[in-house]
C-alpha positions as CSV (number, residue, x, y, z in Angstrom):
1,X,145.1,90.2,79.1
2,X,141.1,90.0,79.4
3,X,139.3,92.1,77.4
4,X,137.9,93.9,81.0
5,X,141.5,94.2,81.7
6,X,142.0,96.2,78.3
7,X,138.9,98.3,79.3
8,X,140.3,99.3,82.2
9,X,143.8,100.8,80.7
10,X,141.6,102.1,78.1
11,X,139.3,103.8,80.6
12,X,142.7,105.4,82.6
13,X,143.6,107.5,80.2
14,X,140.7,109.5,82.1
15,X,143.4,110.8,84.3
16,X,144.4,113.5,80.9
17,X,141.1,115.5,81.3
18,X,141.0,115.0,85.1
19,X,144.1,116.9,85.7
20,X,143.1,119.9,83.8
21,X,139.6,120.0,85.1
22,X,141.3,119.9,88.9
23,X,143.4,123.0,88.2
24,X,146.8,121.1,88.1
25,X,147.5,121.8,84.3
26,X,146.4,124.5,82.1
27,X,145.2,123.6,78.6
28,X,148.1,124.6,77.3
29,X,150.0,122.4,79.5
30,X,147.7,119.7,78.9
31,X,147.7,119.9,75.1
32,X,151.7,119.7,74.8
33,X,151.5,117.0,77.5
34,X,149.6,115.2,75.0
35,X,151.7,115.6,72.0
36,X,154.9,114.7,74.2
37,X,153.1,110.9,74.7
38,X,151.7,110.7,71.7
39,X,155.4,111.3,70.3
40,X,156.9,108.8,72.5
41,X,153.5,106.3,71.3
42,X,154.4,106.1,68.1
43,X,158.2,105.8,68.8
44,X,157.1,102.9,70.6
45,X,155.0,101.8,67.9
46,X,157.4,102.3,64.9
47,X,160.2,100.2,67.4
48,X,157.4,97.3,67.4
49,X,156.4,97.1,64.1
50,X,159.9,98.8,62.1
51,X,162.5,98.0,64.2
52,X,161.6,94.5,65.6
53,X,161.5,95.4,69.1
54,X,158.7,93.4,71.1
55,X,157.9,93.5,74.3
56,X,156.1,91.0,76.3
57,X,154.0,94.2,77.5
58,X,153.1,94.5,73.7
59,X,151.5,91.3,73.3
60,X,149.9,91.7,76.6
61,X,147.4,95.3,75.1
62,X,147.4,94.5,72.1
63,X,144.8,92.3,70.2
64,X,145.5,89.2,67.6
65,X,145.0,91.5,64.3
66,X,146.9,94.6,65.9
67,X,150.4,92.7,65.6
68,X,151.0,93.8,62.0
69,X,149.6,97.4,62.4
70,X,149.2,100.6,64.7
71,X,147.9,99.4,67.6
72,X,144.8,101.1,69.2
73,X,146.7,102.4,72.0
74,X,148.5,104.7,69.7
75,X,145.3,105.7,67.4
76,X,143.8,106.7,71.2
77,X,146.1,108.9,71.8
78,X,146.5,110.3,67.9
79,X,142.4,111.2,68.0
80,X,142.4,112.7,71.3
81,X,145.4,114.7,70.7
82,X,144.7,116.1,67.5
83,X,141.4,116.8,68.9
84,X,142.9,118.8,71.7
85,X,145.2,120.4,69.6
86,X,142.2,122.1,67.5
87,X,139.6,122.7,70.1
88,X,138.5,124.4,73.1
89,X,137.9,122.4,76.4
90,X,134.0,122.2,76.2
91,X,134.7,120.9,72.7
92,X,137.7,118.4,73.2
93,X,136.9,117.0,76.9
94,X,133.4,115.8,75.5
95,X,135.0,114.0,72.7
96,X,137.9,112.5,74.9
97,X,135.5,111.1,77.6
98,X,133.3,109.4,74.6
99,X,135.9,107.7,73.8
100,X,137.7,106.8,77.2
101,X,134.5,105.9,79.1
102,X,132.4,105.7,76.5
103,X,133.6,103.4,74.6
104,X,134.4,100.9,77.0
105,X,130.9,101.0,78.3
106,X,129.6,100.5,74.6
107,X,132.8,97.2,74.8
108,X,130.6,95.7,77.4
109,X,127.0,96.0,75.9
110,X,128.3,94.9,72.7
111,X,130.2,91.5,71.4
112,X,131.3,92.3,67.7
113,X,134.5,91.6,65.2
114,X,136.6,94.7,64.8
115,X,135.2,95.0,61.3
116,X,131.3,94.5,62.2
117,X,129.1,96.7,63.3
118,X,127.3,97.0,66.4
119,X,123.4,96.4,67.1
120,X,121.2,99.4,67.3
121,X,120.4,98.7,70.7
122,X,124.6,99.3,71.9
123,X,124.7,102.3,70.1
124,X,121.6,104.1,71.6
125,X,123.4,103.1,74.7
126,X,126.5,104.4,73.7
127,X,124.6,107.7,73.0
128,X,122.8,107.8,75.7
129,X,126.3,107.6,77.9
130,X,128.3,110.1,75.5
131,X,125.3,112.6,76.0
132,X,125.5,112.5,80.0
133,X,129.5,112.8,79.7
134,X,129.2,115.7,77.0
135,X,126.2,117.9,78.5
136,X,127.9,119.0,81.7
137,X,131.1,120.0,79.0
138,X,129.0,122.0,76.0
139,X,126.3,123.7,78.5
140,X,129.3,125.9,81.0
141,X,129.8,129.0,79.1
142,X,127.0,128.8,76.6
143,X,123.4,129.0,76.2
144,X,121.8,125.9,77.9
145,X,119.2,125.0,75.1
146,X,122.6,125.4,72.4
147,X,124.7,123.5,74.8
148,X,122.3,120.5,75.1
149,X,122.0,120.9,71.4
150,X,125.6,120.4,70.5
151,X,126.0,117.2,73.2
152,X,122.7,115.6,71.2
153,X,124.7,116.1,68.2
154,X,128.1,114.9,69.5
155,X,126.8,112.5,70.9
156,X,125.6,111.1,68.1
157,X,128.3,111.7,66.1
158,X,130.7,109.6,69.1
159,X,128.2,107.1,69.1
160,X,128.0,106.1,65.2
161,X,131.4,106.1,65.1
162,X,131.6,103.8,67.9
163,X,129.1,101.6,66.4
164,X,129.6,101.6,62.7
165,X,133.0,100.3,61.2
166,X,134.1,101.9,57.8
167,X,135.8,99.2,55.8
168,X,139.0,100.2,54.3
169,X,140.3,97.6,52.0
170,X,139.2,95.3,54.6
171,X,140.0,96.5,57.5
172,X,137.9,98.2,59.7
173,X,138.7,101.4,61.2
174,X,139.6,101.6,64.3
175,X,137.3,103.4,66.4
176,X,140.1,104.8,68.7
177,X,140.5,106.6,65.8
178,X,137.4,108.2,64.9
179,X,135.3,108.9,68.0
180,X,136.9,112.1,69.3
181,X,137.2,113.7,65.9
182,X,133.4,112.7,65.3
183,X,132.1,114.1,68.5
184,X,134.1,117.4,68.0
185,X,132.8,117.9,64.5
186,X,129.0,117.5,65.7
187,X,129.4,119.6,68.8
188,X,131.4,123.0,66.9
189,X,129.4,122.3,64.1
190,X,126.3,122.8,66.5
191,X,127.7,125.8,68.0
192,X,128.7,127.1,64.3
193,X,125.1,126.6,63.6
194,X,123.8,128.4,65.9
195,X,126.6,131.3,66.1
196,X,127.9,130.7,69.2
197,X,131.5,131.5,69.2
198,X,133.2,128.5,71.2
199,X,134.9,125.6,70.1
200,X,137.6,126.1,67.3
201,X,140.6,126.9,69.3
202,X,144.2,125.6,67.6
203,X,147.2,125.6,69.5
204,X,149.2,127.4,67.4
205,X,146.5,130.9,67.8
């Protein structure tokens, strides 16, 4: 599959936030939706990489160095979902569409190694998209000047983590993985700063 065609699955999973933000699940709805597929993910995955069971389908989404390894389908779906497991909506749909349009935007500016970083130039970008997706999010229900405050911030929180790789013993992280959690922290810590009372929200309150 071309790397537009991976973009494109990626950028479906847009279809989660878009069915709670038409009134057809609630957020409760949507949050154990979310950990239903992200059960039946990593079944998949530990089939694939445990069990021995490949698929053609497999080799078609994932990449080269994701044979051996969770692939980034499954880290998508881990982020988001422990994101939206945690947060409120203005907190949680921010950080999803960083990374489901987002990133794929930022895919497209940017030609780098899974371990390299991107050039400044991607990543303003990338910030510059993240902000437009997170301001319409963090402003309903809040003060506007706080609200534009905490999409700066989680913007540029989504937007490092899209563009710098950590480097685990020589891997680098998957930004699947890190976006939504990074956007989330900047935009409660924002409201936390300011004491506005919206984003920490678990599941299990």
């Amino acid at each position: 599959m071309s790397e537009y065609g991976r973009r494109a699955i990626h950028a479906s999973g847009v279809g989660m936030p878009v069915i709670y933000l038409l009134e057809i699940v609630t957020w409760t709805e949507l949050r154990y939706f979310m950990l239903v597929v992200t059960g039946i993910v990593f079944t998949l995955e530990f089939l694939r990489l445990v069990v021995g069971l490949n698929h053609w389908l497999y080799d078609e989404i994932t990449r080269p160095y994701e044979q051996h390894s969770v692939a980034g389908y499954a880290l998508y779906m881990l982020s988001m979902t422990a994101v939206a497991v945690l947060f409120s909506p203005a907190v949680t749909i921010p950080a999803m569409l960083m990374l489901i349009l987002g990133d794929p935007v930022s895919g497209i500016l940017g030609d780098n190694a899974a371990d390299e970083h991107k050039r400044p130039a991607v990543v303003a970008a990338t910030f510059g998209v993240c902000l437009l997706l997170a301001v319409p999010f963090t402003v309903a229900g809040s003060n506007p000047t706080v609200g534009v405050a905490a999409a700066v911030v989680g913007a540029g929180f989504g937007a490092i983590a899209d563009g710098i790789k950590p480097v685990i013993g020589g891997v680098g992280v998957d930004d699947n993985l890190t976006i939504p959690p990074a956007a989330a922290v900047g935009i409660v810590g924002t409201f936390w700063l300011f004491g506005v009372d919206v984003g920490f929200d678990p599941i299990w309150l």
